[in-house]
N, CA, C and O of each residue as an XYZ file, in Angstrom:
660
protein
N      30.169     24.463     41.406
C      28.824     23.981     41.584
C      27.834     25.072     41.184
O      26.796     24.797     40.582
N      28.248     26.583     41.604
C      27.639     27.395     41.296
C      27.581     27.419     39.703
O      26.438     27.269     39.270
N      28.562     27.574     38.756
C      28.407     27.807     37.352
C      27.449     26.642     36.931
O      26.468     26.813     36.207
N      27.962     25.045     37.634
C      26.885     24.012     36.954
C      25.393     24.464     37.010
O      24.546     24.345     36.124
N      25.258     25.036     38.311
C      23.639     25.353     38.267
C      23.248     26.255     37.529
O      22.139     26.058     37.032
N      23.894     27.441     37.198
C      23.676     28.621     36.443
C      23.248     27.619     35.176
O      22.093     27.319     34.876
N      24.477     27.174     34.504
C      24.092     26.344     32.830
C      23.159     25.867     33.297
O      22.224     26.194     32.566
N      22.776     25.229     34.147
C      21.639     23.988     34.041
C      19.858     24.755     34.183
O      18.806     24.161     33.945
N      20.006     26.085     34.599
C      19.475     27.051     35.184
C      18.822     27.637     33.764
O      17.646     27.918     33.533
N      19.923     27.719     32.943
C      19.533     28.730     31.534
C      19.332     27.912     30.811
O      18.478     28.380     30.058
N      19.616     26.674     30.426
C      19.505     25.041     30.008
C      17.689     25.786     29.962
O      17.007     26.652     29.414
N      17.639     24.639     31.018
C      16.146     24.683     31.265
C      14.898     25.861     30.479
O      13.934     25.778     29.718
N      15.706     26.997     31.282
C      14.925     28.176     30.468
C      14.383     28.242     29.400
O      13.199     28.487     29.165
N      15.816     27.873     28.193
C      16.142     27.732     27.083
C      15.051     26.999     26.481
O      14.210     27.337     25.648
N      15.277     25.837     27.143
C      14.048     24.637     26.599
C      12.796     25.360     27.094
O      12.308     26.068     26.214
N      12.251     25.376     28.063
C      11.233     26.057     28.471
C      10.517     26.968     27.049
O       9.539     26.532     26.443
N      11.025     27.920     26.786
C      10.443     29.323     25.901
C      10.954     28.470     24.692
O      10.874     29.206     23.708
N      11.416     27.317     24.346
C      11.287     26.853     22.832
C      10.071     26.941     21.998
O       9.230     26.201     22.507
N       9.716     27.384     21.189
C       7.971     27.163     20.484
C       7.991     26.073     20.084
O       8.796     25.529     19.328
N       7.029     25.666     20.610
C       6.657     24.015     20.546
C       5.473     23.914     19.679
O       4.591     24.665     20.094
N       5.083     23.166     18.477
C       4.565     23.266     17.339
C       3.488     22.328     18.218
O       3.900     21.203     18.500
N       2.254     22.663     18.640
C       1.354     22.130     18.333
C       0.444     20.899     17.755
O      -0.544     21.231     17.099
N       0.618     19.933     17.887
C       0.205     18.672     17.400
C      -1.400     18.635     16.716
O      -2.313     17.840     16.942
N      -1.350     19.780     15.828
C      -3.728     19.908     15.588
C      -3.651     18.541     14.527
O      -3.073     18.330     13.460
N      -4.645     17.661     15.507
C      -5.092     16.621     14.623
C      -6.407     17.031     13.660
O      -7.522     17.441     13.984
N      -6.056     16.865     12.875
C      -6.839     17.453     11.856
C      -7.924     15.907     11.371
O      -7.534     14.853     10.870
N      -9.129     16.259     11.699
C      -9.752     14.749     11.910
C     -10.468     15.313     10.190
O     -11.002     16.388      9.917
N     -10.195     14.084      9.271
C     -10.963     14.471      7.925
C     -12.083     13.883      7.901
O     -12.040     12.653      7.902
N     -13.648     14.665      7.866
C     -14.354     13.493      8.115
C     -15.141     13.205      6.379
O     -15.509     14.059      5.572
N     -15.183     11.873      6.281
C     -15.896     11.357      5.162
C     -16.595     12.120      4.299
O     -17.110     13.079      4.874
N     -16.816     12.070      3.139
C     -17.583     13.081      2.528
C     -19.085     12.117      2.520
O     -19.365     10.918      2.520
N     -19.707     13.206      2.515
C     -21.243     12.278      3.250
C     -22.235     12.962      2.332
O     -23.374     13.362      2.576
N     -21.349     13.006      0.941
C     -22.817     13.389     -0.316
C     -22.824     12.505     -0.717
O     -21.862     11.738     -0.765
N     -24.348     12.242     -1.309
C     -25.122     10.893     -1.828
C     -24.421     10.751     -3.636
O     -24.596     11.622     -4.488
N     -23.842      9.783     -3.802
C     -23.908      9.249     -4.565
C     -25.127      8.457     -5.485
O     -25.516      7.290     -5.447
N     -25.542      9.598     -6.306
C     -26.587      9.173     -6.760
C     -26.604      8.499     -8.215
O     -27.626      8.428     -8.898
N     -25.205      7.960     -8.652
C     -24.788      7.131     -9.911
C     -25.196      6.024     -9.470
O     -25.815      5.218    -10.164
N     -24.875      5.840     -8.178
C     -25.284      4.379     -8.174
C     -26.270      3.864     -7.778
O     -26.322      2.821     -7.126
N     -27.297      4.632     -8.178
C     -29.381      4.167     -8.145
C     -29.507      3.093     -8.733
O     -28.511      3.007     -9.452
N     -30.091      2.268     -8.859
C     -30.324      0.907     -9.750
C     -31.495      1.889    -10.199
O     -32.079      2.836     -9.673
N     -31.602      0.883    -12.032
C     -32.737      1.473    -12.991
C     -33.884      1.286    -12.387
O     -33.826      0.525    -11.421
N     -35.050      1.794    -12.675
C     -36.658      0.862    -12.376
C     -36.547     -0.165    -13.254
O     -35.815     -0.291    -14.236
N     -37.581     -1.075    -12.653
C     -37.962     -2.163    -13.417
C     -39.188     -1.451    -14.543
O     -39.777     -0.419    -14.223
N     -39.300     -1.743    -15.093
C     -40.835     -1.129    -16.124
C     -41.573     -2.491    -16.130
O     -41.200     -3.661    -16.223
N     -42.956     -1.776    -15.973
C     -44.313     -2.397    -16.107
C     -44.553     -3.046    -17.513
O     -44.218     -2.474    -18.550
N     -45.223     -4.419    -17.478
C     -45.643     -4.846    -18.751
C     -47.672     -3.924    -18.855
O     -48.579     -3.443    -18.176
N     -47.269     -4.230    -20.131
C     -48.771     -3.498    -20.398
C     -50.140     -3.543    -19.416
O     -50.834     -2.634    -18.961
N     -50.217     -5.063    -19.290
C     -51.023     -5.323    -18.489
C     -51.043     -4.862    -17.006
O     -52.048     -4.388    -16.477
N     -50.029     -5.011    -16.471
C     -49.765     -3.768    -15.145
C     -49.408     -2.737    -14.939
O     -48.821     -2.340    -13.932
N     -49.748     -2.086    -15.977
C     -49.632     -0.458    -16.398
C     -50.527     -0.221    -16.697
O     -50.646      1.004    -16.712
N     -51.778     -0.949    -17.137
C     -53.407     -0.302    -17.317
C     -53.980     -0.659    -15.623
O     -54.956     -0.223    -15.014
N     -53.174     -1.387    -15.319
C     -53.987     -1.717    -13.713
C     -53.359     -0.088    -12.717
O     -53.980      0.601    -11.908
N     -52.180      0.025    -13.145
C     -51.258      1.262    -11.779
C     -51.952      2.333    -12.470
O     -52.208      3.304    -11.759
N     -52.263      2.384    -13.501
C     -52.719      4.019    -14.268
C     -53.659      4.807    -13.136
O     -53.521      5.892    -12.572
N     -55.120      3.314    -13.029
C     -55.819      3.427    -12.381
C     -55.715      3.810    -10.584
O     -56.608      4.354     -9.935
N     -54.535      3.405    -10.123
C     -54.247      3.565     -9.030
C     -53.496      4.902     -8.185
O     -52.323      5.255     -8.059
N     -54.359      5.253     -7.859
C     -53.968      6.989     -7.185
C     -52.481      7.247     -6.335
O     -51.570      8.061     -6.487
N     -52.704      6.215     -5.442
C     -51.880      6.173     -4.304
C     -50.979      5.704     -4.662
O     -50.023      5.828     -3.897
N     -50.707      4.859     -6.064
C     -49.634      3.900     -6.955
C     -48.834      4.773     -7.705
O     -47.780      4.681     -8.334
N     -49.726      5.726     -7.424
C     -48.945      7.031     -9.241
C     -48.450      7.907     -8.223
O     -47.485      8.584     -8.577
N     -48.865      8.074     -7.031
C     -48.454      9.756     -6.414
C     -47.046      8.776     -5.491
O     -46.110      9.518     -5.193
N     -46.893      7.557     -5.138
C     -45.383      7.408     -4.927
C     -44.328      6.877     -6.264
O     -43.113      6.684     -6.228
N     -45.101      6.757     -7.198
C     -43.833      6.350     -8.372
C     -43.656      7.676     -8.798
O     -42.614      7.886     -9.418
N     -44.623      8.880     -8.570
C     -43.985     10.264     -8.857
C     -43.053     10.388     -7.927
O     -42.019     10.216     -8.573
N     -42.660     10.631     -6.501
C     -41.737     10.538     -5.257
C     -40.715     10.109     -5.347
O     -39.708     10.743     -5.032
N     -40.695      8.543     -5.945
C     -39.588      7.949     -6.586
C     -38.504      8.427     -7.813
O     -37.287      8.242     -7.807
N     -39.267      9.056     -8.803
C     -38.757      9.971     -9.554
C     -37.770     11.252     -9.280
O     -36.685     11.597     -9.750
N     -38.792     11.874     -8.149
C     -37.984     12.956     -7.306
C     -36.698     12.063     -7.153
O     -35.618     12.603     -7.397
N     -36.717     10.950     -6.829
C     -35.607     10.551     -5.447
C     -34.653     10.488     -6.871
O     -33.655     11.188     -7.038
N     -34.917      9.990     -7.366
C     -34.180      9.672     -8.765
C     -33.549     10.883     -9.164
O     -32.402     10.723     -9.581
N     -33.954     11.986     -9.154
C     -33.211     13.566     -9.888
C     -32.743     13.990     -8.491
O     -32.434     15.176     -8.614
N     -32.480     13.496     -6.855
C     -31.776     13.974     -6.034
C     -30.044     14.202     -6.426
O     -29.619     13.486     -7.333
N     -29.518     14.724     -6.070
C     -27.901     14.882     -6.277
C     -27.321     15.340     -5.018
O     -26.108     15.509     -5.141
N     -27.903     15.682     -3.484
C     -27.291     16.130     -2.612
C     -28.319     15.500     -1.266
O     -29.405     14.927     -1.356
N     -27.511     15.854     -0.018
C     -28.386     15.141      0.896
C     -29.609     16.061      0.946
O     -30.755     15.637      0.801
N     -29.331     17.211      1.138
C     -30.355     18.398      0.918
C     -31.722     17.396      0.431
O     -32.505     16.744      1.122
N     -31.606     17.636     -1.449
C     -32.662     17.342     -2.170
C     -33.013     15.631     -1.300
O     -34.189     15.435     -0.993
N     -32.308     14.873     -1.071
C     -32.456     13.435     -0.612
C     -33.432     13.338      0.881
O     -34.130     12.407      1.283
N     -33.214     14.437      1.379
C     -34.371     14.609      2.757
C     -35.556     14.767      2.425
O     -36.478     14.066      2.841
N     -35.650     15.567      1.754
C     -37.154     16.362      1.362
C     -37.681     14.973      0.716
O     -38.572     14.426      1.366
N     -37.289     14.367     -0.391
C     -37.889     13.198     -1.164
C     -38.113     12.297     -0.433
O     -39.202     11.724     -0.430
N     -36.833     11.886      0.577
C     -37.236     10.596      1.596
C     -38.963     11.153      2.261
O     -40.038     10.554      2.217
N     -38.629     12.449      2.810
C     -40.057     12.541      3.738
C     -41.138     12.612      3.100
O     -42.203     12.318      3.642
N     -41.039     13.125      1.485
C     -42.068     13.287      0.375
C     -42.551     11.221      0.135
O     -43.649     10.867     -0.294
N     -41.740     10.505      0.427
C     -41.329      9.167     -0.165
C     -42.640      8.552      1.203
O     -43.722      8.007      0.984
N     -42.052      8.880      2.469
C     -42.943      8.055      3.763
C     -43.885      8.573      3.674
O     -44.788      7.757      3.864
N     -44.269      9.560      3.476
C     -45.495     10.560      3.504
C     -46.928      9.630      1.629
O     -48.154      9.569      1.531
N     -46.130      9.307      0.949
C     -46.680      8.668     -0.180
C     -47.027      7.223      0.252
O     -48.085      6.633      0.035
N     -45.783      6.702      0.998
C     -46.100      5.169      1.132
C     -47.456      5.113      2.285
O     -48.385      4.315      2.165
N     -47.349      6.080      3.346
C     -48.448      5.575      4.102
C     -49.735      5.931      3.897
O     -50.709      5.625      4.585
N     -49.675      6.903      2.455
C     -50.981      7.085      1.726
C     -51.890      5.956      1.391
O     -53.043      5.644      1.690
N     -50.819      5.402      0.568
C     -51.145      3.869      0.054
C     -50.757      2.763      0.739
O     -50.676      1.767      0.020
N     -50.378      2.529      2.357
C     -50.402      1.504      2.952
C     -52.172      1.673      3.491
O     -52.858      0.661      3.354
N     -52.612      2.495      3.876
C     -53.698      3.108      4.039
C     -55.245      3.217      2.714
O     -56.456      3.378      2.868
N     -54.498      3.059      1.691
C     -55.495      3.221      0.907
C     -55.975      2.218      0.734
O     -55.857      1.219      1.443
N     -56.973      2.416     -0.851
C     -57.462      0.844     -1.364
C     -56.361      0.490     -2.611
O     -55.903      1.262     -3.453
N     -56.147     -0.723     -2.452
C     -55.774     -1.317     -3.565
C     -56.423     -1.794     -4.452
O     -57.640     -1.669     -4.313
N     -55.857     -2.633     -5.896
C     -57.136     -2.596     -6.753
C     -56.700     -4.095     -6.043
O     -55.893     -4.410     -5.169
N     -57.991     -5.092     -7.171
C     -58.566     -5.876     -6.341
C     -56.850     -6.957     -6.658
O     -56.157     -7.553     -5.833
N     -56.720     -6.847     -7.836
C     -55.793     -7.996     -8.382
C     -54.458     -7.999     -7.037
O     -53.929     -8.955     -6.471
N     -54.251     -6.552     -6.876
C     -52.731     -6.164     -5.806
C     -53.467     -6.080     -4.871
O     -53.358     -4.913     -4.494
N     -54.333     -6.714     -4.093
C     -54.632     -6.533     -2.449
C     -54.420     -7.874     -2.040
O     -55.276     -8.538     -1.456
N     -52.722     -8.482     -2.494
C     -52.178     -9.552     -1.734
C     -51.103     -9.643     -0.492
O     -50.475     -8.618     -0.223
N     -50.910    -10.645      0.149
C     -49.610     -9.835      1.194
C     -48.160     -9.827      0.547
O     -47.201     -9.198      0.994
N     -48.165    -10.752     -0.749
C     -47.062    -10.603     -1.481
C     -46.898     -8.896     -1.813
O     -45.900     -8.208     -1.596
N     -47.831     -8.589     -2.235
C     -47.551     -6.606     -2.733
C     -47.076     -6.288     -1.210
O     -45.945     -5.897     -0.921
N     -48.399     -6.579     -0.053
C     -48.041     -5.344      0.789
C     -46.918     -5.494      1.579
O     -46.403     -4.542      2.165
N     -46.262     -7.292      1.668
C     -44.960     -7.300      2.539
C     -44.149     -7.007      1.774
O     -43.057     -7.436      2.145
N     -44.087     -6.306      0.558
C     -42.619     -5.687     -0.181
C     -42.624     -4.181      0.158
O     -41.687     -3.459      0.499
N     -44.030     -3.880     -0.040
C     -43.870     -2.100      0.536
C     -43.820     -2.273      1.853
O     -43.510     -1.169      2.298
N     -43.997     -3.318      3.087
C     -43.089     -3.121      4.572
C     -41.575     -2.890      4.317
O     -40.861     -2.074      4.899
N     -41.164     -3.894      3.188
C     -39.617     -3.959      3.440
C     -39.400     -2.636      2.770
O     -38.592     -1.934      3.380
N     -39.810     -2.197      1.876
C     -39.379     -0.600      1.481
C     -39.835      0.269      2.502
O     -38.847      0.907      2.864
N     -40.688      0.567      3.057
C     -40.774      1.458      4.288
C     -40.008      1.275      5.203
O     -39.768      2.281      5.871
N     -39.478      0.275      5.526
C     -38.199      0.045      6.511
C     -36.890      0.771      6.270
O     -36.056      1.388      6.932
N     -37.143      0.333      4.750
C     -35.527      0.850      4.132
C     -35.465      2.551      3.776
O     -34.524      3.233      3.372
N     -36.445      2.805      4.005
C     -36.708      4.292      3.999
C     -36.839      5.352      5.130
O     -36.638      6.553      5.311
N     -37.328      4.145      5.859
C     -36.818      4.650      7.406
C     -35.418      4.512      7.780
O     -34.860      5.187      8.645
N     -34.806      3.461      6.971
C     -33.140      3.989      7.216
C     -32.201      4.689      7.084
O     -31.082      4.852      7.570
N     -32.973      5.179      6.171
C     -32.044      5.780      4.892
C     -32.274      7.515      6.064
O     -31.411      8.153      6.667
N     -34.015      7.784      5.936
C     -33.927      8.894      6.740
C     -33.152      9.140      8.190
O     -32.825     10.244      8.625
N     -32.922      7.801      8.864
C     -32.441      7.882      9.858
C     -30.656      8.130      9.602
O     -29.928      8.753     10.374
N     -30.299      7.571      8.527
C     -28.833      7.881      8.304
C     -28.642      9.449      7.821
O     -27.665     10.147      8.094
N     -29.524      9.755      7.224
C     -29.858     11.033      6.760
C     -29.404     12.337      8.540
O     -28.426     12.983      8.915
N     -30.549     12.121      8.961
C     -30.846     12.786     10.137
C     -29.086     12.895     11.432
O     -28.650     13.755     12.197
N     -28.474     11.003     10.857
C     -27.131     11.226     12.183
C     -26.178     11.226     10.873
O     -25.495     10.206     10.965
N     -25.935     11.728     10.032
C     -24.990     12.519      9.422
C     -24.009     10.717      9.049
O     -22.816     10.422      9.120
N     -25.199      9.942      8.681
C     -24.077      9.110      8.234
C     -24.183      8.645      6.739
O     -25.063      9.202      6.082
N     -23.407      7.700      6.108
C     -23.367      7.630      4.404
C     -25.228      7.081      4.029
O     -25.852      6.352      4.799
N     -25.722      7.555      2.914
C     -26.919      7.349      3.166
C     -27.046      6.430      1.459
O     -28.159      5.940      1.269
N     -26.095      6.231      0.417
C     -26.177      5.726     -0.891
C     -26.336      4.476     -0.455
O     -27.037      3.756     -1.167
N     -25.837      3.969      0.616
C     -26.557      2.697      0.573
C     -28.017      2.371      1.498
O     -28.590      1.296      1.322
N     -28.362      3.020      2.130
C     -30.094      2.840      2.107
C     -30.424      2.948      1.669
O     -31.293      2.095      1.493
N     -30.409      4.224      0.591
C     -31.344      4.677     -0.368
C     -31.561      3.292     -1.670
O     -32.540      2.789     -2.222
N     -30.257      3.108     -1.726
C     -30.006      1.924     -3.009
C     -30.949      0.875     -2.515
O     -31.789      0.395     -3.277
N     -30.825      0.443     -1.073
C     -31.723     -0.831     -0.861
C     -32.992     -0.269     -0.621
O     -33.763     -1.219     -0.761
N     -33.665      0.762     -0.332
C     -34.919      1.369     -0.536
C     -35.917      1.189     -2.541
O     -37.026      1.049     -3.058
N     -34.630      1.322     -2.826
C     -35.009      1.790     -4.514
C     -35.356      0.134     -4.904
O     -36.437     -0.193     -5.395
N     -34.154     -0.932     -4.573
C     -34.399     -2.198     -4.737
C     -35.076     -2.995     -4.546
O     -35.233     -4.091     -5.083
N     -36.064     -1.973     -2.876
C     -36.996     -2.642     -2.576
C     -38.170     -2.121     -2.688
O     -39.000     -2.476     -1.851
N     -38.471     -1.407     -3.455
C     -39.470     -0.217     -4.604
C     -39.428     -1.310     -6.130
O     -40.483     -1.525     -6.726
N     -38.147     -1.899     -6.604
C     -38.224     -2.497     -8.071
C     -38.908     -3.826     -7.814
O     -39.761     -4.274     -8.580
N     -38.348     -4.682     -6.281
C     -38.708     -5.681     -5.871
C     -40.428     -5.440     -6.236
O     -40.998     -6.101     -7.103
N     -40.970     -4.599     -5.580
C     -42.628     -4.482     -5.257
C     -43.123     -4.358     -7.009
O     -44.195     -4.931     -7.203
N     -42.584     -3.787     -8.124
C     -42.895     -3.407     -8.850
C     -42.583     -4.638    -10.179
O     -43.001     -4.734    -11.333
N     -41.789     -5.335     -9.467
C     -41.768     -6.875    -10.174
C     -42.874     -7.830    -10.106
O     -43.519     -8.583    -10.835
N     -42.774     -7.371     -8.656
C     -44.296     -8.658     -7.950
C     -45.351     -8.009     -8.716
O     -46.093     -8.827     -9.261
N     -45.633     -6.837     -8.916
C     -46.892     -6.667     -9.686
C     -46.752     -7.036    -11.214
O     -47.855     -7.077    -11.759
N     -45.744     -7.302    -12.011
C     -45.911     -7.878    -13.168
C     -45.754     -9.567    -13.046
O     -46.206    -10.288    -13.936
N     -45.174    -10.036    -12.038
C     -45.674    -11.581    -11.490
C     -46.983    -11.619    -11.411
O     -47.470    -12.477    -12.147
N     -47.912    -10.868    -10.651
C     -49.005    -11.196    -10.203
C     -50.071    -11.099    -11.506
O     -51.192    -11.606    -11.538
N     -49.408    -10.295    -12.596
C     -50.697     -9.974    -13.688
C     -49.808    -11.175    -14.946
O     -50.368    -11.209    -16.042
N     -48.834    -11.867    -14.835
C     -48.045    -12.700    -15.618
C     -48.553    -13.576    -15.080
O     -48.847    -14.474    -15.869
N     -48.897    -13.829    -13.756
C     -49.309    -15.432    -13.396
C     -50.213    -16.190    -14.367
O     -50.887    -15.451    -15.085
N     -50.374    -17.501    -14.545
C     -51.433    -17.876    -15.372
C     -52.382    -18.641    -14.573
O     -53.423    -19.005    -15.121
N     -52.051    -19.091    -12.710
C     -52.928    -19.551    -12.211
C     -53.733    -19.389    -11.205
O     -53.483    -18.891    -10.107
N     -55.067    -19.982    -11.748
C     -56.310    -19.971    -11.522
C     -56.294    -19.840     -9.959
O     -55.977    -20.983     -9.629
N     -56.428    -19.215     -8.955
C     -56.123    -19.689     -7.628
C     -57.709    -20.171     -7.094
O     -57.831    -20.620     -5.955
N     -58.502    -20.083     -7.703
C     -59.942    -20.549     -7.191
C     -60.101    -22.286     -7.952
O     -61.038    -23.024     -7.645
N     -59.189    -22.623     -8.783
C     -59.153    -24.378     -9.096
C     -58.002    -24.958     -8.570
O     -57.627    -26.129     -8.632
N     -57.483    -23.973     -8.036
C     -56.158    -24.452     -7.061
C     -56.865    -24.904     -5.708
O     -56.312    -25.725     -4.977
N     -57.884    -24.445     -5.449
C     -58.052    -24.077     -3.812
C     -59.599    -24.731     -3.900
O     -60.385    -24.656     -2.955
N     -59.866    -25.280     -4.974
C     -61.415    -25.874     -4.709
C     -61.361    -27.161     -4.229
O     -60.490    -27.778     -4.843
N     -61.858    -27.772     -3.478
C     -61.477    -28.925     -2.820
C     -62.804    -29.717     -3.628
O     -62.661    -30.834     -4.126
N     -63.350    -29.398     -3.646
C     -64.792    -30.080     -4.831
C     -64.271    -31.171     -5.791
O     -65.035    -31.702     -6.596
């Protein structure tokens, strides 16, 4: 009985002082740089709403912003432009518009882009993938920049639309 306990004694030991390898979960986390291939193009202005934005201050100092956002390649450069980006839009949510773009069609497309720019910064800020806010930010920057060649393409009269006479 005595020898069984001895083996069972050094047994134990044995196992005991084994080096036991460590289990490090090695957590990989996502790579969380902006993919900036996948920007959608701008839309471009027809003539006629390109002599109207020339004129427009607050119109030119965020399609410059947009540009920035456009030559971003890292989240780095993508912060600074987003805040360069809100800092432009509420110039011109604030400003004057010219007379033709002071409709709610223009200004409810720059809400939905200020939203999407507030997302994008907010994904920015909790370290999460940010190519797709930014993408629906940009889409909803081409959206606004469509409606202004709708609005100077329209051909109708809205004062023989609306005359009840």
């Amino acid at each position: 009985m005595r020898k069984l306990l001895g083996i069972l004694l050094l047994f134990s030991i044995l196992g005991g002082c084994k080096k036991v390898e460590k289990a490090t979960a090695e957590v990989e986390s996502p790579e969380l740089e902006f993919d900036y291939q996948k920007m959608p193009d701008k839309i471009e202005f027809n003539p006629e709403a390109t002599a109207i934005v020339e004129e427009w201050p607050e119109f030119k100092d965020l399609n410059s912003s947009v540009d920035v956002l456009y030559r971003a390649t890292n989240n780095e450069d993508l912060a600074l432009a987003i805040d360069d980006l809100i800092e432009k839009e509420k110039k011109m949510a604030n400003g004057k518009y010219p007379e033709l773009f002071d409709t709610f069609q223009v200004k409810s497309r720059q809400s939905v882009m200020r939203t999407f720019l507030y997302k994008a910064k907010a994904s920015i800020l909790e370290n999460q993938p940010t190519t797709g806010p930014i993408v629906e930010a940009l889409e909803a920057y081409n959206n606004m920049r469509k409606q202004l060649n709708i609005i100077v393409n329209s051909q109708l009269d809205k004062k023989l639309i609306l005359d009840e006479t």
